[in-house]
N, C-alpha and C positions, 0 to 999 in steps of 0.2 A: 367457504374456506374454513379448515377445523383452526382455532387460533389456541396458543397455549400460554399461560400463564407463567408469564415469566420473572415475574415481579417477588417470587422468593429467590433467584440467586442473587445472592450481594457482590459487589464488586472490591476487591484487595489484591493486595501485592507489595513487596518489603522496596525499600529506597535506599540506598547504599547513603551514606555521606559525604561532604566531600574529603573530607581525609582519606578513609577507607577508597576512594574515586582514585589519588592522586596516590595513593601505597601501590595501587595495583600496576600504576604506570598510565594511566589514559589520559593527564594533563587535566589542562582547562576544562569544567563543563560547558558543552556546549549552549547557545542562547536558548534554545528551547528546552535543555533541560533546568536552567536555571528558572524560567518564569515559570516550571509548571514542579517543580520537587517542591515537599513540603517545608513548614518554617523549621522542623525541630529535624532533628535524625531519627530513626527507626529504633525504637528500643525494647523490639520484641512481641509488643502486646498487640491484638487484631481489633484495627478501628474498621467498622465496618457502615456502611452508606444505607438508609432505612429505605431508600430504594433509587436501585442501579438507574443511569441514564440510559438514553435511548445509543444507542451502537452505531458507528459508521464502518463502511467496507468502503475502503480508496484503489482495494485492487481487485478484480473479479471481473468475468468470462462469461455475462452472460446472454450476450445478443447472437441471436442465430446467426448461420450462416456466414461467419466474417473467419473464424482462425479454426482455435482447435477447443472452442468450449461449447456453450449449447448447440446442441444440432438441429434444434426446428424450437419453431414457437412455443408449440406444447411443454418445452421442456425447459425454455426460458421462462417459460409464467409460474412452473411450479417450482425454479429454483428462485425466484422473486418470493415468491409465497413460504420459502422456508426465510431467508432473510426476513423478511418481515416478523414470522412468527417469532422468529429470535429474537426481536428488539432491534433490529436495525431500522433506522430512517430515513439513512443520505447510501446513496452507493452510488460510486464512479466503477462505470463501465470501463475497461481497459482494455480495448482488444488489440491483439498482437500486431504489429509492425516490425515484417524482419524478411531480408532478402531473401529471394527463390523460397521462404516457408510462407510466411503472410503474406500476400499483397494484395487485400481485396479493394476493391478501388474505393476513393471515398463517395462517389455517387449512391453505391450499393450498401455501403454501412450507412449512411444517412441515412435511408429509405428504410433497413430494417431496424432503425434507432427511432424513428418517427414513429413507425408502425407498434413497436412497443412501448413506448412513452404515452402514446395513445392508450392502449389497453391500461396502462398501470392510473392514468388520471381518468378514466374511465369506472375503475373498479373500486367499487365504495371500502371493499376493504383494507384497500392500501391508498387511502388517502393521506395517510402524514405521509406516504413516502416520497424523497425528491432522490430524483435521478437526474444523473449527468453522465456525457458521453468523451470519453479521451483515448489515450490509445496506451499501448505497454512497448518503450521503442525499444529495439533492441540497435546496442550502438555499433551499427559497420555504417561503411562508407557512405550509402545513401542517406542513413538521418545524420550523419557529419554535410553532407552535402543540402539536407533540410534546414538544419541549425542555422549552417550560413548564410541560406538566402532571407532566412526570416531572420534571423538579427541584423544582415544588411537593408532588410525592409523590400527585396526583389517579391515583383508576385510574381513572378517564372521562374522555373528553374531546369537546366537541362542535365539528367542524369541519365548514360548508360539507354542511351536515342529513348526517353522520354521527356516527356513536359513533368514536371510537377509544379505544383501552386502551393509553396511553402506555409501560409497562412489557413490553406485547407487541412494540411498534413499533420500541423505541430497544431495539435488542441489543447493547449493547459488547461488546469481544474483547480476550481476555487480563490479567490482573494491573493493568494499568493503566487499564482500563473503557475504551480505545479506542474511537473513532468516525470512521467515514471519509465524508470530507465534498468533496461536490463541486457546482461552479459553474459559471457560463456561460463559453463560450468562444466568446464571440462579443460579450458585452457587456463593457466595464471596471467589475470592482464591490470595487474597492479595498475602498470602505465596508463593503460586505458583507462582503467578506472578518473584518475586524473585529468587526462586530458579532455573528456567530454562531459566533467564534473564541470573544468574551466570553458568549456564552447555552451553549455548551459546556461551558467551564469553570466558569460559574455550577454545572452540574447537575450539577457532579461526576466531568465525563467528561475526556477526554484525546484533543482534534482530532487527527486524521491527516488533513493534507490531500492529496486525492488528485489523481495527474497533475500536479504542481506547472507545469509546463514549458506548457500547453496555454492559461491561462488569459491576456488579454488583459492586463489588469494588473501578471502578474509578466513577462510579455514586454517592459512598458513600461515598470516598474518592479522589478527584480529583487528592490534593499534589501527592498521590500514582507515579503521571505521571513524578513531576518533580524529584523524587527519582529512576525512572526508568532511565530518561536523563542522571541523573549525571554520571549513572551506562555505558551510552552509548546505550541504546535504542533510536531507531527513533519510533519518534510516528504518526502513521497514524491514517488518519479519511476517512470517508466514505462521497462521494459526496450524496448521498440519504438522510444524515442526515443530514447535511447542507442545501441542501434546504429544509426541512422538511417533507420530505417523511415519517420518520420514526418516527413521533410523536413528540410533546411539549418537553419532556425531553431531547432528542437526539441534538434533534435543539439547544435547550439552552446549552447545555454542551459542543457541537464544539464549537459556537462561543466564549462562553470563553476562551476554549482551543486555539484559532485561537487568540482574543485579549491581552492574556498573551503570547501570544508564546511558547505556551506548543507543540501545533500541528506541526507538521515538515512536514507532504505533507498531499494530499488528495487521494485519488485514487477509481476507480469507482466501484469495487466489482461486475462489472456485471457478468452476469449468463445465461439470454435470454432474448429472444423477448416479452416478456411478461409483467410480472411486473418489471423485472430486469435490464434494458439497459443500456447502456453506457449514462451519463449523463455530465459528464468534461465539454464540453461548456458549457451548460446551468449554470454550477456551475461556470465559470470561470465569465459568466456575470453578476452572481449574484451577486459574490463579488465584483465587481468592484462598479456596482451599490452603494453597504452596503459600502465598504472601500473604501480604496485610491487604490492607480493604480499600488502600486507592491507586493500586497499582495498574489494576483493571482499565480501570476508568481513566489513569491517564495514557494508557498505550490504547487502549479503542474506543474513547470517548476524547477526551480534553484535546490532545495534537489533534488530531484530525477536523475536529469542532474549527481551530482556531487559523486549520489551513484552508477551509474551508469559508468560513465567515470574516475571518478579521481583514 
């Protein structure tokens, strides 16, 4: 595997304060942005890190065969192989969970989770890498009807004439029982947003919501995000929107979210070789470029580390 040296991009990016935080109207900092914003406010000048930390990905597409990201082996080993080259070391797999579009059973995602976990401890040149396997739920009735039976502690559950085994279905990730959760983008479900932020935290889990920037609501409503924080949601954004892959809106709406400290990590949402790839460097450069030198590192290094480990 060709590996690239990636130990000259430095990691940065600006920190709002909090007065400038509470001028804009977004309240209280959330707990996580408190324990990881720096001691002083941001006064311009780029401090910069003599070398960047290693990268996590909490959202990304790349086990065969399961949704709508890698399509065969082949092509989950080389998007592994660009992650790595970037600097990443920890990636959770996320694959879709969403009525009549995902539903691949979980026997069959086990089996090709195994199958590549294997390859990857296998292969000498991704030995720092750790992999973890979760899902990306999307919230209609069936993962309300998940939620339930695993926060009630049911190993059964009958949904829509099946069985489901609530504790095979809801897989958290990391220290914090993480859960990445996503919604329409196309419809406003403010409401929603809420109510399966609170059936979340009911069961014991820790929302990550995923894509923050995409969803109709927080486009028309941004506060929305800092009323989800308070609630204990981590907010994620998507590296493609950030550097503006994904259109003028998207682009503008991270970066405010990033300069108020509404964002809490970034993560690369890849999928394939395609139009979809693994992006984290490229976006870590960028910020550095745009902000100062540890904004990087706390949207794709630091949260994620400490959702992970602590």
């Amino acid at each position: 595997m060709h590996r690239h040296n990636w130990h000259g991009i430095h990691a940065g990016c600006v920190y709002s304060d909090e007065k400038r935080f509470r001028k804009q109207g977004y309240g209280r900092m959330s707990l996580i942005n408190r324990i990881f914003r720096p001691k002083t406010a941001y006064d311009g000048s780029a401090v910069y890190l003599s070398e960047p930390q290693e990268l996590f990905d909490l959202h990304c597409h790349l086990l065969p065969y399961a949704d709508d990201g890698a399509g065969d082996m082949e092509e989950a080993r080389e998007l592994i192989g660009q992650e790595y080259e970037q600097g990443v070391r920890t990636v959770v797999i996320t694959t879709h969970l969403r009525e009549q579009m995902f539903s691949t059973p979980v026997s069959r995602i086990q089996k090709h989770y195994h199958a590549l976990l294997q390859w990857v401890r296998q292969t000498e040149d991704l030995k720092e890498l750790r992999i973890y396997q979760s899902r990306e739920y999307y919230c209609d009735e069936r993962f309300h009807a998940l939620l339930s039976g695993y926060a009630a502690g049911q190993k059964e559950i009958a949904y829509d004439d099946m069985i489901y085994f609530p504790e095979e279905e809801i897989l958290p990730f990391g220290s914090k029982k993480c859960i990445l959760m996503e919604f329409s983008t196309r419809r406003n479900q403010e409401e929603e947003l809420q109510k399966y932020t609170k059936e979340a935290l009911a069961a014991g889990l820790t929302p990550v919501l995923a894509h923050a920037e995409r969803y109709p609501a927080v486009q028309t409503n941004p506060d929305i995000l800092q009323q989800l924080k308070k609630m204990g949601v981590i907010i994620q954004i998507n590296a493609e929107a950030v550097l503006g892959n994904e259109g003028k809106l998207q682009k503008e709406l991270t970066h405010r979210l990033i300069e108020t400290n509404i964002a809490d990590m970034i993560a690369s949402d890849a999928h394939n070789l395609q139009g979809r790839r693994p992006d984290l460097a490229e976006c870590r450069h960028y910020l550095t470029r745009k902000y100062d030198g540890k904004c990087a590192e706390h949207l794709l290094h630091d949260v994620p580390y400490h959702l992970i480990n602590d």
